[in-house]
N, C-alpha and C positions, 0 to 999 in steps of 0.2 A: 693425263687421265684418260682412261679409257670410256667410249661415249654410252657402254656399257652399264657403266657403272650410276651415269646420272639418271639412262632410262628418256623415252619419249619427252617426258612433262618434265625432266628436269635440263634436259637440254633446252629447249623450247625457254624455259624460263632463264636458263643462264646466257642464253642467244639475245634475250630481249629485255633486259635488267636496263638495258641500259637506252633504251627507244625513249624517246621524245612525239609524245604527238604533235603535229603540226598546225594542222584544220580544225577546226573549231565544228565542224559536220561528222567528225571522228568521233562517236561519242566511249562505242566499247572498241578493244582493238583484242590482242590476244589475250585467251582466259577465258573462254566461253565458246557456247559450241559455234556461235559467231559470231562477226564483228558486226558491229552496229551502226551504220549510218543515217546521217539526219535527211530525211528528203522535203520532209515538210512542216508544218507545224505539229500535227496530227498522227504523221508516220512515218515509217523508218524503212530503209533499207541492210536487209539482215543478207551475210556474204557467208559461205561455208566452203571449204576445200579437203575432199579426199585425195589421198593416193594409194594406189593397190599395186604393189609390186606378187611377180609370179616367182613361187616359192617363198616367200615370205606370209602375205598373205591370202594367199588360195595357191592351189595343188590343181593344175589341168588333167591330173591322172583322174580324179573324179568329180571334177567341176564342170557340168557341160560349158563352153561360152556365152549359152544364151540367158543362164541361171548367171551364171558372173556376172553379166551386161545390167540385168535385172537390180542384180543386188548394189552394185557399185553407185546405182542411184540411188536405190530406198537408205543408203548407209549416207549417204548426205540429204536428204530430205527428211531424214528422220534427226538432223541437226537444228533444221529449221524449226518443224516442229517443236521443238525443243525449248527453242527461244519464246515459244506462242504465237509464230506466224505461219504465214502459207507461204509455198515455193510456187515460183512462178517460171521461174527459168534455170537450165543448167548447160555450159558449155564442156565438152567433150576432147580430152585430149589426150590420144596414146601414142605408146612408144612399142613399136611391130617387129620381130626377129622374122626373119628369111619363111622360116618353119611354118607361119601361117601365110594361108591361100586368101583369097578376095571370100569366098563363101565363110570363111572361118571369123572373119570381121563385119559378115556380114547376119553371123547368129548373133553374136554382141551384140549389136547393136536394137536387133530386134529385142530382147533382152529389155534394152534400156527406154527404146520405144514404149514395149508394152508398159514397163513402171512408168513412165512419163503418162501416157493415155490416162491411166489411173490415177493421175495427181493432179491434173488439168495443167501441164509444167510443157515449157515449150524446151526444147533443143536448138541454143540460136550459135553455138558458132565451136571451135576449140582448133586443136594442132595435132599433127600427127608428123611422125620421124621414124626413123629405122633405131631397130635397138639389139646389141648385139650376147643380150642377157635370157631376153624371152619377153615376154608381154607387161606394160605397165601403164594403169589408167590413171587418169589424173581428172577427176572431175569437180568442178564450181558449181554451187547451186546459187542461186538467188533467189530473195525472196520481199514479201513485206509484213511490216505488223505496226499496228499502235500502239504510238507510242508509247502511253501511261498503261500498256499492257504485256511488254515485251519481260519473258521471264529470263531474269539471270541467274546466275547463282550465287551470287551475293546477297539476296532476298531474306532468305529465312530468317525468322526470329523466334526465341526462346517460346517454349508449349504450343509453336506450330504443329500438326500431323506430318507426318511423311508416309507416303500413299506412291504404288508403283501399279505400272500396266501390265496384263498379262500372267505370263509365269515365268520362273525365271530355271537356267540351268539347260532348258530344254533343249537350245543353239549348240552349247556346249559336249551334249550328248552324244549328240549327231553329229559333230567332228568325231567324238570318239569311235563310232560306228565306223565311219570314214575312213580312218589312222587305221584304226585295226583290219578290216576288209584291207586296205590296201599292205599293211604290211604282209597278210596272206597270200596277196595275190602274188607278189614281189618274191616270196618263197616259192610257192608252184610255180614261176616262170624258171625259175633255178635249178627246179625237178624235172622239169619239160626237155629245157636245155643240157640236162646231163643224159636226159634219158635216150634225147636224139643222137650225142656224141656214140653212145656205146651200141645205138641200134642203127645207124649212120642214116635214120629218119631225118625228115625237114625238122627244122627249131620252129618255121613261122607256122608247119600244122598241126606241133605240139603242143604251142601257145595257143593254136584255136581253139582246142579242145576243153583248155581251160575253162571249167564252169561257169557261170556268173552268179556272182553273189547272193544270196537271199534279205531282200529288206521285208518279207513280210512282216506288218505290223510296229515296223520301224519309220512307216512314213512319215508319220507327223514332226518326228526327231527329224529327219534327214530335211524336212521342206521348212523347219526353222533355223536348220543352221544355212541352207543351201538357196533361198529365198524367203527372209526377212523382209517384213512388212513395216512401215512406218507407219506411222499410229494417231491418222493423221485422223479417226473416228473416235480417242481419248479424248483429243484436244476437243469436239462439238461435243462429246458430252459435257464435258467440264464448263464450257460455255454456256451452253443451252441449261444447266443449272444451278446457273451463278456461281458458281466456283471460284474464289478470288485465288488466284496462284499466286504464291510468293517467289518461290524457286523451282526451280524445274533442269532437267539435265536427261537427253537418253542412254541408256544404258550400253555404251559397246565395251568398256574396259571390265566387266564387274561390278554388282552391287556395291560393294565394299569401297574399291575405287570412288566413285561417283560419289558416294555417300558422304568420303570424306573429301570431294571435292568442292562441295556445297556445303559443309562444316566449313573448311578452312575457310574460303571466301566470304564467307556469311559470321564468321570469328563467335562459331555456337560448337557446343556438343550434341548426341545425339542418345538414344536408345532405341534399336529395333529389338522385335521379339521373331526367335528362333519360328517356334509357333507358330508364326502371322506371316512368313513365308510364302507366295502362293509358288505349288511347285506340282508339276503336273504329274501323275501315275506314271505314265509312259519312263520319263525319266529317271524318278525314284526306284522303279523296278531293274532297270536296264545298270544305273551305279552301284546299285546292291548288286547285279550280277557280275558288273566287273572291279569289285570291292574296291568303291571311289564313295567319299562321303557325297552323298549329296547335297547337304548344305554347304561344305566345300565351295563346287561346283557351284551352286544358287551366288556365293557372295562372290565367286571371284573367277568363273569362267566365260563370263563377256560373251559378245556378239549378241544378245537379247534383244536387245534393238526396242528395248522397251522404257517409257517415261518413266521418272523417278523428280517427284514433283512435293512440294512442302505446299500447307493450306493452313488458313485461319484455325483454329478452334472452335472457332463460331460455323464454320463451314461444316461440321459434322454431319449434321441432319441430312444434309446434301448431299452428302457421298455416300450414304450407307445406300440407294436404290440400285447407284450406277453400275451399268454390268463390267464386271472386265477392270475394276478398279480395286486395289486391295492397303487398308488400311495396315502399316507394319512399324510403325514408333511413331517417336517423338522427341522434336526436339528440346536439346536441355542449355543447360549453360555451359560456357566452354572449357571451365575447371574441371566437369565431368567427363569431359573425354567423349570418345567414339566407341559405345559399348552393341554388343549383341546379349542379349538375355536368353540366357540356354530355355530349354525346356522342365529344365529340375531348377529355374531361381537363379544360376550362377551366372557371372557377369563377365564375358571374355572381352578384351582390347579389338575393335576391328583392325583390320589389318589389309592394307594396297597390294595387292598379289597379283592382279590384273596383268596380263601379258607385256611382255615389253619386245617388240621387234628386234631391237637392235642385239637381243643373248639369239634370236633364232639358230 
């Protein structure tokens, strides 16, 4: 079988079907954005692991390294969050090809500095090796939460809310932006290069000539796909106004994904509404220009980096002031399925479309 075909989460699950836990301090292992350990009576120690392979998961054609450094932490801090706690540490460990110079790991890391500074998260250790592929990060976050507070996603129960951070789609965009600038550029280097053969000009001052792109008005798109924020001022509102959170999950795979993440493990069905969407201008203009649904995009182009969190019913009153928080279903029972309710009434199947690395 080709590992294709199982995808991320079903590899993962068919790798680990057959684990045993051993420690009795083990309380969650795999299946949540982390693992859960016991440290005290009171609280827990929550464990998250990224990895960021190049070409895979980021393109250094327009990825500075300082924005990569940056993000490769907010994309496991925003795991933590997740669960309901605060990160407190993460260790650092990459894999270097010849190609980069000492300055060039030396903007990474400032990158990951800066997010750190901002999370109050120390930097206490990791590894570093030669790699003969290109560049590949590997980071651990840690963190803690209480106990009787730590959200998983097995939580939700039937006529919960389902309420997300943010807007969604707009990370998605801005890759598109990205993809397409670069596949133009990658054509004028082609034009450059024929143009020097026949004029017996330099290649490397025909490539200078090369314009640079225009993101006017495209910033907001380009600094949510290219520096994602972990949403670690959701989590203090929801606090600070009593919010009981049942489940909770950050969004990097897809709405839709997630959604039916916290379905399945939670053994509920769902209904969101088309309508109740929160999806920003910027995006919705730029998908109609390059005739991509946008709701599409909203359910199933990932990286958003935004909570997707279930609440009491009774929590209503409470959420309607908070800024930045968007009411969008409800949970139902699991006989109903995982539905999206169009904007004309109709009830479509959601559906897991959410990226899978391993077709890259």
């Amino acid at each position: 079988m080709e590992i294709a075909e199982l995808g991320e989460f079903g590899l993962i699950k068919h790798l680990t079907k057959e684990m045993t836990l051993v420690n009795s301090s083990t309380l969650k292992s795999v299946g949540d954005d982390c693992a859960v350990i016991a440290l005290n009576d009171e609280e827990v120690t929550l464990v998250t692991t990224d990895m960021l392979m190049e070409g895979v998961h980021f393109d250094l054609t327009y990825m500075p390294l300082r924005h990569l450094g940056y993000k490769s932490v907010m994309v496991n801090l925003s795991d933590i969050y997740a669960m309901n706690g605060t990160p407190k540490q993460i260790t650092v460990s990459l894999a270097i090809s010849k190609r980069f110079k000492v300055e060039d790991i030396e903007d990474l890391y400032s990158g990951m500095r800066l997010a750190c500074e901002q999370h109050g998260v120390d930097i206490v250790g990791g590894d570093t090796t030669s790699s003969l592929t290109g560049l590949a990060i590997s980071i651990t976050a840690i963190g803690v939460g209480k106990k009787d507070e730590v959200a998983y996603r097995s939580g939700a129960n039937e006529t919960d809310l389902i309420c997300v951070s943010g807007n969604l789609g707009a990370a998605y965009m801005g890759l598109q932006i990205l993809e397409r600038e670069k596949a133009v550029y990658n054509q004028q280097v082609i034009e450059a290069q024929q143009q020097a053969q026949r004029t017996g000009g330099s290649v490397d001052e025909a490539i200078a000539q090369i314009p640079q792109p225009d993101f006017m008005g495209k910033e907001y798109l380009l600094e949510r796909q290219m520096k994602p924020e972990a949403r670690k001022d959701i989590i203090e509102r929801l606090h600070n106004a009593g919010v009981k959170i049942t489940s909770m999950i950050d969004i990097s795979d897809g709405l839709s994904s997630e959604l039916m993440h916290i379905c399945t493990q939670s053994n509920v069905g769902c209904s969101i509404y088309e309508d109740k969407l929160p999806i920003d201008y910027q995006a919705a203009a730029l998908a109609e220009e390059m005739n991509l649904n946008i709701v599409t995009c909203a359910l199933n182009g990932g990286e958003d980096y935004e909570l997707l969190f279930t609440c009491s019913l009774d929590d209503y009153e409470k959420l309607i002031p908070l800024e930045d928080v968007y009411l969008i279903g409800h949970i139902t029972k699991p006989e109903l399925g995982t539905n999206l309710i169009g904007r004309n009434g109709e009830e479509l199947s959601l559906q897991a479309q959410g990226w899978n690395a391993f077709k890259k």
